[in-house]
Backbone as JSON Lines, residues from 0, in Angstrom:
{"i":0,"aa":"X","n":[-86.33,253.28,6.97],"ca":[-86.66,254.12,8.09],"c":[-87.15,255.49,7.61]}
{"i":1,"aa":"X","n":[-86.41,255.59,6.63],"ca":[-87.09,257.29,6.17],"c":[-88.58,257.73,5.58]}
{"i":2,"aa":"X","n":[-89.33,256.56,5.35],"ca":[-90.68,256.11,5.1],"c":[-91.55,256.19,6.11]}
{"i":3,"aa":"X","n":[-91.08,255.32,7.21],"ca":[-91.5,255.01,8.68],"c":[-91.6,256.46,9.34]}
{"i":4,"aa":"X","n":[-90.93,257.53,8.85],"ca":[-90.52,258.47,9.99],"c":[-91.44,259.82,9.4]}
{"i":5,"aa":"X","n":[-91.2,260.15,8.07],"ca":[-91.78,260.94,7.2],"c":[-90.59,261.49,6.85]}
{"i":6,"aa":"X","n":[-90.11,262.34,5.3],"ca":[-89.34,263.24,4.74],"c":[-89.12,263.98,5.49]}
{"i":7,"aa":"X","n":[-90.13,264.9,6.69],"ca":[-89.94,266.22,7.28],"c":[-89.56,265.66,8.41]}
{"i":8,"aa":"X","n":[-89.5,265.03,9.18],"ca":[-88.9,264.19,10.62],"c":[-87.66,264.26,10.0]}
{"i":9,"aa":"X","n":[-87.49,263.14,9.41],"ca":[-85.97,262.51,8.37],"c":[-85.3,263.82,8.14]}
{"i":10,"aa":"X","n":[-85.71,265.33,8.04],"ca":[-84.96,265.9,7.18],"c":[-84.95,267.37,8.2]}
{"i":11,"aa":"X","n":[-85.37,267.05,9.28],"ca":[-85.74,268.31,10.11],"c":[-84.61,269.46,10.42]}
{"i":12,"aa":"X","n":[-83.14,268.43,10.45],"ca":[-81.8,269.25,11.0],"c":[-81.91,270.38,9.75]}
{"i":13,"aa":"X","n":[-82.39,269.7,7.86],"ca":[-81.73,270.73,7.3],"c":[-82.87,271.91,7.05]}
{"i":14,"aa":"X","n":[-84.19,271.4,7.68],"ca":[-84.9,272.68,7.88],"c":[-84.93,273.55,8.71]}
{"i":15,"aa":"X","n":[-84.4,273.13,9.73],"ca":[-84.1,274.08,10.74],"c":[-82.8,274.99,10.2]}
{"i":16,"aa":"X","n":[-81.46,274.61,9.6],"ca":[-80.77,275.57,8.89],"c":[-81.28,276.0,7.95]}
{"i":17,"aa":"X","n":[-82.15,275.82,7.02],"ca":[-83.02,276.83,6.38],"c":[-83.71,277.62,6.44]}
{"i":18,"aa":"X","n":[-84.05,277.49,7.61],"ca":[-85.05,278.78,8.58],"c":[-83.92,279.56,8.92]}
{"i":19,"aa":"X","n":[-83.48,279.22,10.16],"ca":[-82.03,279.85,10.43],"c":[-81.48,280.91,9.55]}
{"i":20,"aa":"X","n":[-81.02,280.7,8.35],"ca":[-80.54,281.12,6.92],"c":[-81.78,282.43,6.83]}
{"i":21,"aa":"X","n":[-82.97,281.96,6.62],"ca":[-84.43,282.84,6.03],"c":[-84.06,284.28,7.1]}
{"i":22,"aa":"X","n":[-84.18,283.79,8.85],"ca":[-83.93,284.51,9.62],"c":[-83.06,285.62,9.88]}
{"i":23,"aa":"X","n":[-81.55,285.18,9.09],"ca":[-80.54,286.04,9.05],"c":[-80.95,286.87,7.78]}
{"i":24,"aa":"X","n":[-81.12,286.5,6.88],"ca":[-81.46,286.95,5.28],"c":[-82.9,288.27,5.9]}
{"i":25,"aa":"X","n":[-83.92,287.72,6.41],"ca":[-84.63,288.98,7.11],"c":[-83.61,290.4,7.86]}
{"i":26,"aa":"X","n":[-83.13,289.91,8.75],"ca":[-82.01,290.56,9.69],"c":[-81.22,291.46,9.19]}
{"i":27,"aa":"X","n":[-80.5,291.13,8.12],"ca":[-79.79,291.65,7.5],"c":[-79.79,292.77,6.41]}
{"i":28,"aa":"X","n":[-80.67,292.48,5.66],"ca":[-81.59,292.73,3.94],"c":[-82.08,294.2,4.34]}
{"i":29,"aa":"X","n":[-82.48,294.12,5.6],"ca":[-83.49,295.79,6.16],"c":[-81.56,296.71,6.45]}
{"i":30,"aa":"X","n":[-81.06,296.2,7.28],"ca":[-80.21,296.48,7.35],"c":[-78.81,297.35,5.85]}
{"i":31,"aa":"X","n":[-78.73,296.33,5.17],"ca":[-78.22,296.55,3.87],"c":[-78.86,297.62,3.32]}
{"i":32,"aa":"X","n":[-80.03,298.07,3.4],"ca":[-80.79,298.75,2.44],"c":[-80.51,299.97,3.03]}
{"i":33,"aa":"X","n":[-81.16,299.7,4.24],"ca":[-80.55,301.03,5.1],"c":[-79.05,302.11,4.69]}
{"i":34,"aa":"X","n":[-78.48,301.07,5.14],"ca":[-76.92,301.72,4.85],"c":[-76.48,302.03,3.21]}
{"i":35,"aa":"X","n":[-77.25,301.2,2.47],"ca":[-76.75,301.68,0.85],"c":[-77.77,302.69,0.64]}
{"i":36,"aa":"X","n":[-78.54,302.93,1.09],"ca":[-79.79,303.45,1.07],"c":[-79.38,305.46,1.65]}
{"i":37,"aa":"X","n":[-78.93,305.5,2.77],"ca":[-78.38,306.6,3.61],"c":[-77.14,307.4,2.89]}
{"i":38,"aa":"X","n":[-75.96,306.34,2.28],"ca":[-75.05,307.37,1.83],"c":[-74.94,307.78,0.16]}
{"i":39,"aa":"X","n":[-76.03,307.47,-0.59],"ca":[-76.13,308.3,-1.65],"c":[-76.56,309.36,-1.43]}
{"i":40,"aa":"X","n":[-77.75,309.19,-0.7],"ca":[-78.73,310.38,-0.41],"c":[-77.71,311.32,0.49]}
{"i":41,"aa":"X","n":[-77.27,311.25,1.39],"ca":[-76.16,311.96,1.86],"c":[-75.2,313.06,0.83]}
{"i":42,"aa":"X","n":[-74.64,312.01,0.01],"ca":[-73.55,312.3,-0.86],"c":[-74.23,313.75,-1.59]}
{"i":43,"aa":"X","n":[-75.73,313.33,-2.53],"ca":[-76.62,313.94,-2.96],"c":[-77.0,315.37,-2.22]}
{"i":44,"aa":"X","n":[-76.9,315.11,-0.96],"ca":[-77.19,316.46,-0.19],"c":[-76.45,317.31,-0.3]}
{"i":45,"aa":"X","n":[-74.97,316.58,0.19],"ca":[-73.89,317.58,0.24],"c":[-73.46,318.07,-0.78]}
{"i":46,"aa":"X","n":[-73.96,317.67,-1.9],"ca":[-73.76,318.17,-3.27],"c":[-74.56,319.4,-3.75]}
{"i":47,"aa":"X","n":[-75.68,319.25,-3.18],"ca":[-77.04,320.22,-3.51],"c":[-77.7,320.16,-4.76]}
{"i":48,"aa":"X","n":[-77.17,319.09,-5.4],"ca":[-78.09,319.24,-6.93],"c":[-79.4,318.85,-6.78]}
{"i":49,"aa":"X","n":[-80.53,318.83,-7.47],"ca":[-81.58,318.24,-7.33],"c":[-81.25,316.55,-8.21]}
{"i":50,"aa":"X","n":[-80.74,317.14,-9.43],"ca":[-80.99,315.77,-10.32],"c":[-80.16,314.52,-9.84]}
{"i":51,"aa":"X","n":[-79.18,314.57,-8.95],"ca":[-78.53,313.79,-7.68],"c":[-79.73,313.23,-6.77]}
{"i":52,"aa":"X","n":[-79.82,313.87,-5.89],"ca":[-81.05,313.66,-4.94],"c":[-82.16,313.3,-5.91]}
{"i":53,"aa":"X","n":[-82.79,313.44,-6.8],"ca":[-83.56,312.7,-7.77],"c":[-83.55,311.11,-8.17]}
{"i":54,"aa":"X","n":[-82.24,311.05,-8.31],"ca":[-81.57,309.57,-9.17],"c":[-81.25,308.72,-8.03]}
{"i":55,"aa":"X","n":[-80.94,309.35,-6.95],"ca":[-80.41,308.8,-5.41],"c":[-82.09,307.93,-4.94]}
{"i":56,"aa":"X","n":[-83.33,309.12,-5.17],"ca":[-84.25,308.33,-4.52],"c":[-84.43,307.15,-5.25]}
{"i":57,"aa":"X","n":[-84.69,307.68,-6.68],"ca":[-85.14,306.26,-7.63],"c":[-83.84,304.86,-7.2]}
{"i":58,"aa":"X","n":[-82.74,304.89,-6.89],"ca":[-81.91,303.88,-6.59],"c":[-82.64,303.37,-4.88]}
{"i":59,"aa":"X","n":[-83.05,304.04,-4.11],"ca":[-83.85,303.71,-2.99],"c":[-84.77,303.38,-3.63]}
{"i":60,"aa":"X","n":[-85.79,303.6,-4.63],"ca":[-86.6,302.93,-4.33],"c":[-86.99,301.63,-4.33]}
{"i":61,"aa":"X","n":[-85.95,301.1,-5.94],"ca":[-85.53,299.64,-6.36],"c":[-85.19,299.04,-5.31]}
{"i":62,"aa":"X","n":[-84.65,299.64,-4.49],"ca":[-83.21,298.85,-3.32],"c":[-84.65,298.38,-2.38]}
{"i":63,"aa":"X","n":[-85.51,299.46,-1.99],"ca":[-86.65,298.99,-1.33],"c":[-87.63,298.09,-1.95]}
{"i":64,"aa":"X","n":[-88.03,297.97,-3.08],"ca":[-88.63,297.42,-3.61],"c":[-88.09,296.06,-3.44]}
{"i":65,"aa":"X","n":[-87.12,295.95,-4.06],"ca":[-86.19,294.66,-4.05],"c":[-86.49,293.62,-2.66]}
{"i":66,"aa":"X","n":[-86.16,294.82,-1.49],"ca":[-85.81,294.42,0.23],"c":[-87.18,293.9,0.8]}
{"i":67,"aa":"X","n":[-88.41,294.97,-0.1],"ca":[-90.03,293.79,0.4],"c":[-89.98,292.76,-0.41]}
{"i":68,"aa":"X","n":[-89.63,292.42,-1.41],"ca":[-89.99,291.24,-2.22],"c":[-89.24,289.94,-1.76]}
{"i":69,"aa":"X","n":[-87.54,290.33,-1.31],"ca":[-87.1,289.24,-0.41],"c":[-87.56,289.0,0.57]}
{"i":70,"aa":"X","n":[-88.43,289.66,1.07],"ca":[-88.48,289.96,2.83],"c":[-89.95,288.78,2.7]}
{"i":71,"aa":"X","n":[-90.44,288.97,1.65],"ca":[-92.23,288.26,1.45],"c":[-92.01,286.84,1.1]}
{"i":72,"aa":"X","n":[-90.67,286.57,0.56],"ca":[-90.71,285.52,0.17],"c":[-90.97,284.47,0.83]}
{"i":73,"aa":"X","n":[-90.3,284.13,1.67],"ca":[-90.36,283.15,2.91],"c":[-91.85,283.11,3.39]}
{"i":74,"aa":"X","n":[-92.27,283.93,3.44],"ca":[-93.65,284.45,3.87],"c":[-94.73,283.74,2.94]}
{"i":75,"aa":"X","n":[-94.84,283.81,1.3],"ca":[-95.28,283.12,0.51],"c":[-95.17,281.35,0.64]}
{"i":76,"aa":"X","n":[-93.79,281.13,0.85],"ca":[-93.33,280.05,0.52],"c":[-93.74,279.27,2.01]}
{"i":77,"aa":"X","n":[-93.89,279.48,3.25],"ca":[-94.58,279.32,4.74],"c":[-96.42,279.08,4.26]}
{"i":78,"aa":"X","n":[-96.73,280.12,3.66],"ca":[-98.15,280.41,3.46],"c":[-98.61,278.7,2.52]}
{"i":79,"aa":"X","n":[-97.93,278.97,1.64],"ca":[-97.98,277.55,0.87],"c":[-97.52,276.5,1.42]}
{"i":80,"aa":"X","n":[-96.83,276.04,1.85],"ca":[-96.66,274.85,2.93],"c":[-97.62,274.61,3.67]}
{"i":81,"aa":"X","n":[-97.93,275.49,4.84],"ca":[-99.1,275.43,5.34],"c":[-100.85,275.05,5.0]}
{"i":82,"aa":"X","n":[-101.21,275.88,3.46],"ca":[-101.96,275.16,2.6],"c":[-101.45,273.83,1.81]}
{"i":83,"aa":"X","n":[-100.94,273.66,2.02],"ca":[-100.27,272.29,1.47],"c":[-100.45,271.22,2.59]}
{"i":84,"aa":"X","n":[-100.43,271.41,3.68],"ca":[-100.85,270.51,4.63],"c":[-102.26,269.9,4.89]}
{"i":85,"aa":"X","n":[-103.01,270.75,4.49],"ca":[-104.43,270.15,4.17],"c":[-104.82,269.25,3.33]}
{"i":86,"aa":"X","n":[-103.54,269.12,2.13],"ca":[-103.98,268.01,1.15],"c":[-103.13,266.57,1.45]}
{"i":87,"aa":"X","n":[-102.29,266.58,2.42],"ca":[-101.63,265.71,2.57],"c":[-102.04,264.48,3.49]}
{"i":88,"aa":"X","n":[-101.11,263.13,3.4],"ca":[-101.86,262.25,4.02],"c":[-100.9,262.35,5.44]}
{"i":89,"aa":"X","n":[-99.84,262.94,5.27],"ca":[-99.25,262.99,6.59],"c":[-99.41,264.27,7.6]}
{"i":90,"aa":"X","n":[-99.68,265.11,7.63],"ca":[-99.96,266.39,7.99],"c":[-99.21,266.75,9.36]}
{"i":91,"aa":"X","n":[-99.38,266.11,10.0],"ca":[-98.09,266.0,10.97],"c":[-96.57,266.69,10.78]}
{"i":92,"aa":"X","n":[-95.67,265.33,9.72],"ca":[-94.84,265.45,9.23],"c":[-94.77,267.24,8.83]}
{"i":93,"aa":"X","n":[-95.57,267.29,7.53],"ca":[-95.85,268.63,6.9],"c":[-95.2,269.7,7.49]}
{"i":94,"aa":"X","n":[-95.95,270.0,9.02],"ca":[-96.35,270.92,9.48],"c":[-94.77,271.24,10.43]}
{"i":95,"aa":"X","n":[-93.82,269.8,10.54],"ca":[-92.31,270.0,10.93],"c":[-91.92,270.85,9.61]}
{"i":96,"aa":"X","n":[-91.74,270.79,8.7],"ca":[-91.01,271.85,7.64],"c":[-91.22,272.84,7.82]}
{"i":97,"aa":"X","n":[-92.88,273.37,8.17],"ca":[-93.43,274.52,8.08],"c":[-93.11,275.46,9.54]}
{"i":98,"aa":"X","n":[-92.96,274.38,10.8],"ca":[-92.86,275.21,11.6],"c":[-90.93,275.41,11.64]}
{"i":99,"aa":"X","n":[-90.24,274.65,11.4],"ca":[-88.63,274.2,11.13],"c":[-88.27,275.74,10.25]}
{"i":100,"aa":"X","n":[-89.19,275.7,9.53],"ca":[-88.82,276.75,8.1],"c":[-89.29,278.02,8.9]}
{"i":101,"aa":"X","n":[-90.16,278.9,9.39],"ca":[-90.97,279.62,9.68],"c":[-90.48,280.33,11.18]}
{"i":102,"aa":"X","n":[-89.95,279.13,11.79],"ca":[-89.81,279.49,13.49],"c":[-88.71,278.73,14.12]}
{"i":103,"aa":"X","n":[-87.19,278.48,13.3],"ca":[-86.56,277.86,13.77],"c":[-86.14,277.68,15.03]}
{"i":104,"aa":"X","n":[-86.2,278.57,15.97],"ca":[-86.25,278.7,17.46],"c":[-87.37,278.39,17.96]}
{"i":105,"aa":"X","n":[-88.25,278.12,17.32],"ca":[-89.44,278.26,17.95],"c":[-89.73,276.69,18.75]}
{"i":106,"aa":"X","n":[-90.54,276.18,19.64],"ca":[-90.43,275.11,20.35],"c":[-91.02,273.87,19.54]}
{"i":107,"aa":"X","n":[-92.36,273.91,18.37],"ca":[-92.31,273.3,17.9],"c":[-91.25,272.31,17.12]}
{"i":108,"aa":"X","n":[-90.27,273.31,16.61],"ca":[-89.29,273.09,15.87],"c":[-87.92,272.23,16.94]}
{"i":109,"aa":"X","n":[-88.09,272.63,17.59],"ca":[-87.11,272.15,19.13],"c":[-87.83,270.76,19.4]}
{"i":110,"aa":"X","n":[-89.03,270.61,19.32],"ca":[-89.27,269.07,19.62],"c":[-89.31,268.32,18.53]}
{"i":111,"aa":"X","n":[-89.26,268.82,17.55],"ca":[-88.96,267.64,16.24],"c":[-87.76,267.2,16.03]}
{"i":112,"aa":"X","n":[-86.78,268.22,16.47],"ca":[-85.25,267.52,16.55],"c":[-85.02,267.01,17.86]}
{"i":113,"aa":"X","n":[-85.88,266.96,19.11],"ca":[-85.53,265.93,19.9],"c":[-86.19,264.18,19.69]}
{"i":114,"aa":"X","n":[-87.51,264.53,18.79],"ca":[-87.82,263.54,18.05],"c":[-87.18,262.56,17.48]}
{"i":115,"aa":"X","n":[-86.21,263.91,16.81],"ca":[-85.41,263.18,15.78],"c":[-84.27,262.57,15.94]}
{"i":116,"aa":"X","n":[-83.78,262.68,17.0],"ca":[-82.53,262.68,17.8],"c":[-83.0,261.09,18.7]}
{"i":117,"aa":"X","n":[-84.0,261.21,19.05],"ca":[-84.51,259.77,19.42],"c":[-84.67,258.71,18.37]}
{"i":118,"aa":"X","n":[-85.09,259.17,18.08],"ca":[-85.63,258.17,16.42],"c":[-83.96,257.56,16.07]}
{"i":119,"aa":"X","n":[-83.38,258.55,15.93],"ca":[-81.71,257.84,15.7],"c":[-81.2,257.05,16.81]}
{"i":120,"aa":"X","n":[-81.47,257.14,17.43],"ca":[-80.85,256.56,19.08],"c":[-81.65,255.26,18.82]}
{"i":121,"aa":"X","n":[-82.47,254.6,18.02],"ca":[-83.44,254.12,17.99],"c":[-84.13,253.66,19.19]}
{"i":122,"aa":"X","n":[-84.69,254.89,19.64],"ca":[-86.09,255.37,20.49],"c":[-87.43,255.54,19.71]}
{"i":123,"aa":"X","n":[-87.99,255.4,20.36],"ca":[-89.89,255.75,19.96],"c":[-89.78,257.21,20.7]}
{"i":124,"aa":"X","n":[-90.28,258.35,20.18],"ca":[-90.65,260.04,20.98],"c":[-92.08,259.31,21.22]}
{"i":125,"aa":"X","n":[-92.61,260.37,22.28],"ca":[-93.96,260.1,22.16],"c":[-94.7,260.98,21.65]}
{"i":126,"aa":"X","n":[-95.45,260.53,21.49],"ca":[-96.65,261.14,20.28],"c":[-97.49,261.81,21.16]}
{"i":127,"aa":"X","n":[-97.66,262.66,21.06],"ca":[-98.41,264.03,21.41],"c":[-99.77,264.57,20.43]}
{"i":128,"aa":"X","n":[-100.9,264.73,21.0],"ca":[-102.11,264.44,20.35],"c":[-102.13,266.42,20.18]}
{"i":129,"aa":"X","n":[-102.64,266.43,18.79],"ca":[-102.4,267.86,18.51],"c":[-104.03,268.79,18.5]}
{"i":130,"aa":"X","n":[-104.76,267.55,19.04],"ca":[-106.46,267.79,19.61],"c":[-106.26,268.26,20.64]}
{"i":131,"aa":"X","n":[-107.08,269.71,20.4],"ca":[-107.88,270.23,22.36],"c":[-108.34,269.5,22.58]}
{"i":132,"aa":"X","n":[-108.67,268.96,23.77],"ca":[-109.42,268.26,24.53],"c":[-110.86,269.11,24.49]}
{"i":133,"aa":"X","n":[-111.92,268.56,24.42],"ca":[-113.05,269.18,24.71],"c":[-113.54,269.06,25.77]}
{"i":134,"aa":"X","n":[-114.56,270.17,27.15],"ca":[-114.56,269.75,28.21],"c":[-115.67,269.25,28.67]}
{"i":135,"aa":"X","n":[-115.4,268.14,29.3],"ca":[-116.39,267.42,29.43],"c":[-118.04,267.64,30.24]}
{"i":136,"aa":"X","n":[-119.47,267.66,29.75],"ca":[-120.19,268.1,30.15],"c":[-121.52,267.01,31.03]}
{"i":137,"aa":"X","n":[-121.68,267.29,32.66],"ca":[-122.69,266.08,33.16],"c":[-124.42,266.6,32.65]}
{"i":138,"aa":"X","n":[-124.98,265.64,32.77],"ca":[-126.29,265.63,32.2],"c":[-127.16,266.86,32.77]}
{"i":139,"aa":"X","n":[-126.62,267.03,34.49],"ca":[-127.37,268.18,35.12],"c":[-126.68,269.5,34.07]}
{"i":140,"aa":"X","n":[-125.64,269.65,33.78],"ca":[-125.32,271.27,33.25],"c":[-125.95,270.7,31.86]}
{"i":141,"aa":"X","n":[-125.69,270.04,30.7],"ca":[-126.71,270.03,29.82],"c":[-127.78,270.59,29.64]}
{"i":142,"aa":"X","n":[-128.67,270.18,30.97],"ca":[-130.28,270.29,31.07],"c":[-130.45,271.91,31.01]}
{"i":143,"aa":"X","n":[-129.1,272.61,32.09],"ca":[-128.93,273.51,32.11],"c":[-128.86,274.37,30.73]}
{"i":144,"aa":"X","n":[-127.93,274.2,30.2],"ca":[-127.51,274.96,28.98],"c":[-128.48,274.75,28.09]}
{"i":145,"aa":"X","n":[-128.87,273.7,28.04],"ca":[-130.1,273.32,26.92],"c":[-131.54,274.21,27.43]}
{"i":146,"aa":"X","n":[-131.41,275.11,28.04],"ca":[-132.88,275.82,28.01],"c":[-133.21,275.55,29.79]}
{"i":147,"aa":"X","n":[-133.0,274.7,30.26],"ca":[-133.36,274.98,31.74],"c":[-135.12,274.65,32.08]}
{"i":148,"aa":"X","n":[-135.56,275.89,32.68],"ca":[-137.0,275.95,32.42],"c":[-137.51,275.11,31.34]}
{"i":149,"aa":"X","n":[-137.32,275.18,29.83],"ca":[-138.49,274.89,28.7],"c":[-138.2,272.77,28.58]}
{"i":150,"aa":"X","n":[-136.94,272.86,29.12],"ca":[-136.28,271.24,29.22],"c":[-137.36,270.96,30.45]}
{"i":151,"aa":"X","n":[-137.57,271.13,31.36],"ca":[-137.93,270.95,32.93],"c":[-139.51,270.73,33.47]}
{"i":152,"aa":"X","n":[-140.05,271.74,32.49],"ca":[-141.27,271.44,32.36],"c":[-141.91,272.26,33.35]}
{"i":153,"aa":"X","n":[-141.39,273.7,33.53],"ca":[-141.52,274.28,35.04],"c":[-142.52,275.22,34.15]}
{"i":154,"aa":"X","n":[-142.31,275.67,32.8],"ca":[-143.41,276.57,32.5],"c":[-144.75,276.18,32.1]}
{"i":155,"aa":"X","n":[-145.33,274.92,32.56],"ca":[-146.8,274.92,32.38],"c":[-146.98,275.12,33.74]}
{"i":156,"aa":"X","n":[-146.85,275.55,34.5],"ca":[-147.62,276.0,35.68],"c":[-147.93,277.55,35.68]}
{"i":157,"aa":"X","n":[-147.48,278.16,34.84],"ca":[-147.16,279.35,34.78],"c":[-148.35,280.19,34.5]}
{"i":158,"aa":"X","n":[-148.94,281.06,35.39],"ca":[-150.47,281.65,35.64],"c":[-150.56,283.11,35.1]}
{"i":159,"aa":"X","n":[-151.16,283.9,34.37],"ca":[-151.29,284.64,33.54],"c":[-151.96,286.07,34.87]}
């Protein structure tokens, strides 16, 4: 069955706690920095030295440095999945990790675990076509859009 279904169907519950996880790890990380971030520099003030307040920023700046590079990661690692779906023969599948990982609340991600939740029940989900529809055009608006007049044959009468 796990063939039949794809890896990312089959495996959707633990991408959705991996997103989940990414989400809090965002949430938090800005947070952390903040607060370790506020009471050196504080400490530093109330002290009045410069070479304090000096050593205080350089420890902000690592701490920040550090806080974009976690913060991008997920971001990289989304970016690549996503290009990774173009080479694949399932792309479908794929694109459950990517949205599971990326947007765990998000509704995509909400219908792959009701998918999946069927699929165990052994149900068929239905398949949902991930094509716009294109809208359909009659021969009179054609003629139209296609030039009108020069289609129609109305400009050889046309007197100087």
């Amino acid at each position: 069955m796990l063939l039949e279904v794809g890896v990312c169907q089959h495996t959707v519950q633990a991408w959705r706690l991996v997103g989940l996880f990414v989400l809090i790890i965002k949430i938090v990380v800005p947070l952390i920095i903040i607060i370790t971030a506020t009471v050196p520099i504080f400490n530093a003030l109330m002290k009045g030295t410069a070479d304090e307040l000096i050593g205080s920023a350089k420890k902000i700046f690592f701490k920040l440095f550090a806080g974009i590079i976690i913060f991008f990661i997920p971001t990289i690692i989304e970016t690549s999945v996503k290009l990774l779906v173009n080479y694949t023969d399932n792309s479908d599948d794929t694109m459950i990790c990517a949205n599971c990982f990326a947007n765990p609340n998000g509704s995509e991600c909400a219908q792959a675990m009701d998918d999946y939740n069927i699929i165990m029940n052994g149900g068929t989900p239905e398949k949902k076509s991930t094509r716009k529809k294109e809208p359909e055009i009659d021969a009179d608006e054609e003629a139209h859009i296609g030039g009108g007049a020069l289609d129609t044959g109305e400009l050889d009468d046309v007197s100087e």
